[in-house]
C-alpha positions in Angstrom: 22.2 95.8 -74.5 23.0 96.1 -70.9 19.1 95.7 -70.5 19.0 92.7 -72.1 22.1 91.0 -70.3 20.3 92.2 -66.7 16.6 90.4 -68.1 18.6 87.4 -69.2 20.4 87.1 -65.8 17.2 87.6 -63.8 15.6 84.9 -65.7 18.2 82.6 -65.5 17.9 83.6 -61.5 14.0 82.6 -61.9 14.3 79.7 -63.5 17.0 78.3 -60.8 14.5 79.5 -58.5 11.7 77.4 -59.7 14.0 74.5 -60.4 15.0 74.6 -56.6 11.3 74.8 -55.3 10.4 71.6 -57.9 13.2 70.0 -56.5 12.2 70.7 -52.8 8.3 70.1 -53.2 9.6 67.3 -54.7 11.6 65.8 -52.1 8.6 66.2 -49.8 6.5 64.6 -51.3 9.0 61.8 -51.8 9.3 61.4 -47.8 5.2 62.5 -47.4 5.1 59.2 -49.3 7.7 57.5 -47.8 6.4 58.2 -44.3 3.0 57.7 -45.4 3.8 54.0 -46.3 5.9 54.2 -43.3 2.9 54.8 -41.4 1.0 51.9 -42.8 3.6 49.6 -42.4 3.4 50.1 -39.1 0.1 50.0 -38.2 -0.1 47.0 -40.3 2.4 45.6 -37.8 0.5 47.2 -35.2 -2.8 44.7 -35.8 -0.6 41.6 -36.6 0.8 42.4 -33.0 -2.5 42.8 -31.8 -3.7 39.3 -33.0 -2.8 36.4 -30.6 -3.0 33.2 -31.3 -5.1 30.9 -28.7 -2.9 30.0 -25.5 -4.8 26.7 -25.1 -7.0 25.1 -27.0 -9.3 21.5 -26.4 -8.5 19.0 -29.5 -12.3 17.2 -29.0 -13.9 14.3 -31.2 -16.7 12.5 -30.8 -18.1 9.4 -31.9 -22.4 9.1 -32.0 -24.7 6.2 -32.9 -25.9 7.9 -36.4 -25.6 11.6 -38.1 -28.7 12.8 -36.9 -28.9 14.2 -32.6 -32.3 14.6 -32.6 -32.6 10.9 -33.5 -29.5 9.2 -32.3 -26.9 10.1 -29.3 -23.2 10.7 -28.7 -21.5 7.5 -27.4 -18.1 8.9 -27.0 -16.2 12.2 -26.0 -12.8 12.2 -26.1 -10.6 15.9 -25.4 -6.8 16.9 -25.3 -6.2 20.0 -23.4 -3.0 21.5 -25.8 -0.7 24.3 -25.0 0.4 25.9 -27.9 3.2 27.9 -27.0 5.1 24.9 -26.0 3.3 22.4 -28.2 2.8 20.6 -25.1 -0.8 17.8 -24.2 -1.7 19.3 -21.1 -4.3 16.8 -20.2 -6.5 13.9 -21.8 -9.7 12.6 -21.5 -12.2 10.1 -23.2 -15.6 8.6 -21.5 -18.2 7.0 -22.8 -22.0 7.8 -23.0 -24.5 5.0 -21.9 -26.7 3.9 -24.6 -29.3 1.4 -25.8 -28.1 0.4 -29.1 -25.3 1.5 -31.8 -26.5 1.6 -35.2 -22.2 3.0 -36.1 -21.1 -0.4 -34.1 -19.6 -1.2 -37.3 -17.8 1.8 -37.7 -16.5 3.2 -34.2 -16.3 -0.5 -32.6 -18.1 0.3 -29.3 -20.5 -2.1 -28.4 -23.6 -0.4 -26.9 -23.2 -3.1 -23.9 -19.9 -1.7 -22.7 -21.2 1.8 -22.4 -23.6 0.8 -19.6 -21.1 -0.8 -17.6 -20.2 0.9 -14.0 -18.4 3.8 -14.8 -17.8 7.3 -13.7 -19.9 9.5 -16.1 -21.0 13.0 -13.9 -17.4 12.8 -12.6 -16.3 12.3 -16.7 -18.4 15.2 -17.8 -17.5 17.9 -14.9 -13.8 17.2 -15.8 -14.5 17.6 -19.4 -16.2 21.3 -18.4 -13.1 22.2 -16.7 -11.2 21.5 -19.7 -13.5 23.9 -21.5 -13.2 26.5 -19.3 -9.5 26.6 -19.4 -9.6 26.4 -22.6 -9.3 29.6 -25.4 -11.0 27.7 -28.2 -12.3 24.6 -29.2 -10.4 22.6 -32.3 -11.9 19.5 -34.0 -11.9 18.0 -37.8 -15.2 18.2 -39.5 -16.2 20.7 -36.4 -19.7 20.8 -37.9 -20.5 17.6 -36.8 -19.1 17.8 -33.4 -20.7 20.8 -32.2 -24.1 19.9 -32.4 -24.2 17.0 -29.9 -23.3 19.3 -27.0 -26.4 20.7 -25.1 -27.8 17.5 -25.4 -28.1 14.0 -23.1 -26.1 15.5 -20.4 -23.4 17.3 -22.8 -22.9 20.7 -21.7 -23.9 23.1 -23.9 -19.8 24.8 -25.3 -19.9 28.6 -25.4 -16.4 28.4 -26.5 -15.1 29.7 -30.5 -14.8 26.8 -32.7 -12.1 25.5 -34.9 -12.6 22.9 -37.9 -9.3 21.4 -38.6 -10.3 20.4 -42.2 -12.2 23.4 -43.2 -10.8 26.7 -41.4 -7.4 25.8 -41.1 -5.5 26.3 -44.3 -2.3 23.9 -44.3 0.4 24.8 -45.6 0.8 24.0 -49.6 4.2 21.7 -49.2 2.5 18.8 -47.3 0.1 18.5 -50.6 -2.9 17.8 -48.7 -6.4 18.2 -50.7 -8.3 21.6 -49.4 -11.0 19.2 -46.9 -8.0 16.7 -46.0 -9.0 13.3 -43.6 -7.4 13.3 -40.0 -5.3 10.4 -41.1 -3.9 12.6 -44.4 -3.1 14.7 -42.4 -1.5 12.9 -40.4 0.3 10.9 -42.7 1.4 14.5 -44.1 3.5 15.0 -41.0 5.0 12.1 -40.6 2.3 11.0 -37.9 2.1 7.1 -37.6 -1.4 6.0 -38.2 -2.1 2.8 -36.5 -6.0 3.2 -35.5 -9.4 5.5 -36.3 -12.7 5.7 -35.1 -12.3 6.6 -31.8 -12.7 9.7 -30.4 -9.8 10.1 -28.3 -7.3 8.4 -30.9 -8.2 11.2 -33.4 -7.1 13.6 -31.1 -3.8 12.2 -30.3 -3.3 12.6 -34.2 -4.1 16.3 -34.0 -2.3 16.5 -31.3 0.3 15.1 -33.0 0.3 17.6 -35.7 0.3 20.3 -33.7 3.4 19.6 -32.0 4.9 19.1 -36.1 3.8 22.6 -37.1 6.1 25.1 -37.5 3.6 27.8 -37.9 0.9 26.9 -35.7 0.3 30.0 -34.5 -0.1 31.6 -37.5 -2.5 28.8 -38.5 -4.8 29.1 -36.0 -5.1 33.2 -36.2 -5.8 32.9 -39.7 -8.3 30.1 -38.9 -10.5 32.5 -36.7 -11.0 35.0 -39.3 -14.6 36.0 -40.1 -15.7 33.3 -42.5 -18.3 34.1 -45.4 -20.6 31.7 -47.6 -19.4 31.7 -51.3 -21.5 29.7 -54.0 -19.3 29.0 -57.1 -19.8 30.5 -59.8 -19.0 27.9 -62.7 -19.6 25.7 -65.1 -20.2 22.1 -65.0 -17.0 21.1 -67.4 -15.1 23.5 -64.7 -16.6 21.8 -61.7 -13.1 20.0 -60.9 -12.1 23.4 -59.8 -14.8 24.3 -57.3 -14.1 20.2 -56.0 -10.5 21.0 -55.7 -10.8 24.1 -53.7 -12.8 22.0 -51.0 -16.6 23.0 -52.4 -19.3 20.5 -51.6 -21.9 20.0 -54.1 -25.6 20.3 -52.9 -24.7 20.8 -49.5 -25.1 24.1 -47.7 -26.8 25.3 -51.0 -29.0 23.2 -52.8 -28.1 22.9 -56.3 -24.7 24.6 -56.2 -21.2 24.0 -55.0 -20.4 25.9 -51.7 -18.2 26.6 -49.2 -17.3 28.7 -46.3 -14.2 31.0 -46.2 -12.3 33.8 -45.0 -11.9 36.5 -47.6 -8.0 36.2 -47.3 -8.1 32.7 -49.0 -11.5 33.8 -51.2 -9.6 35.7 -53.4 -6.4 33.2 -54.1 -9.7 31.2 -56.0 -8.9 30.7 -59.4 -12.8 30.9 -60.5 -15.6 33.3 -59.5 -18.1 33.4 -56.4 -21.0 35.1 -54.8 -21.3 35.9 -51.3 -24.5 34.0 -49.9 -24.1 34.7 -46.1 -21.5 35.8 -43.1 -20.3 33.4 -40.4 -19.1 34.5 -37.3 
């Protein structure tokens, strides 16, 4: 009997034991977790910190004689130097390119007479290098187009990282703007009078404009920098609304599909399926 009571009470000893070591592995591998998570929250904090948004970037438009520079010519730069800590124009610019005729007179109202009239054009375009150099990265709407006219008909060549204010910058969802919005939605959406368009330094005063409006600009522009990747859409043609919505051109950088480029970030808030075609810097 007196066996029994001494096995019973070393059991019972054993099995408080045991419950005391579940209890303590558990409890550290409650806070192995916890500071695990810990850990990755931080370091997650640790790269936001790391990312910086531009100090200064060069709003630039341009306005050209036809869509093709190999054939035609830029007639018009126009450039804001912007500081965007303190949302302030640092400096403006717009000159004008001398040419022989306009085919766009009709849309950019600049007479190809008036752009051979005396005027300081070396002393335009070394100004307009200074404002790239200073400069973190270059931001302009429908970027594409800009960027190819420089390196040619004594337009410097721009080195600089590129912006596209209608396709790598993702505005925010309460100003309802359509995923490839104009320059004068946009600027409509932030309360941005609109009281001219087709010329190049106008269009920057409305991004400037904008600018100054947003909140999260900084934000904005970080995100806007991320790698961007080539999707090709993935759907049907009764579903095609869907890749049009989400800012997809038909037949453009893929023949016979609807694409787009993107960062990954906003490539998988896409309510439809893609395939990666290509990386962008």
């Amino acid at each position: 009997m007196k066996e029994e009571q001494n096995y019973q009470k070393v059991s019972e000893q054993l099995d408080f034991l045991n419950g005391t070591t579940k209890k303590i592995a558990n409890k550290k591998e409650k806070y192995q977790a916890e500071k695990s998570s810990s850990n990755l929250h931080n370091e997650g904090l640790g790269i936001l910190k790391k990312e910086s948004s531009p100090e200064n970037i060069l709003i630039l438009d341009t306005e050209t004689t036809g869509l093709d520079n190999e054939k035609d010519d830029c007639i018009e730069v126009g450039s804001i130097l912007f500081n965007v800590k303190s949302r302030s124009v640092l400096a403006q610019q717009s000159f004008l390119l001398p040419v022989e005729i306009n085919k766009a007179e009709k849309i950019n109202n600049i007479p190809a007479e008036i752009t051979r009239l005396p005027q300081p054009v070396s002393e335009a375009i070394k100004y307009f290098e200074s404002l790239v150099r200073i400069s973190d990265v270059v931001v302009a709407h429908n970027a594409e187009f800009d960027m190819k006219w420089f390196g040619f008909n004594k337009l410097p060549q721009i080195e600089k990282k590129w912006i596209c204010s209608m396709d790598d910058i993702t505005w925010p969802a309460d100003r309802q703007l359509k995923a490839r919005p104009s320059v004068r939605d946009l600027a409509l959406a932030y309360g941005v009078p609109v009281w001219s368009a087709h010329r190049a330094l106008t269009d920057c005063i409305y991004l400037a404009e904008v600018f100054k409006r947003c909140g999260e600009l900084e934000k904005l522009l970080i995100r806007a920098l991320e790698p961007k990747v080539l999707l090709r859409a993935e759907i049907s043609y009764e579903k095609r609304h869907l890749a049009r919505n989400a800012g997809f051109r038909w037949n453009d950088a893929i023949k016979g599909a609807w694409s787009r480029k993107m960062s990954r970030r906003d490539m998988e808030k896409l309510e439809f399926p893609v395939e990666v075609v290509d990386f962008y810097d």
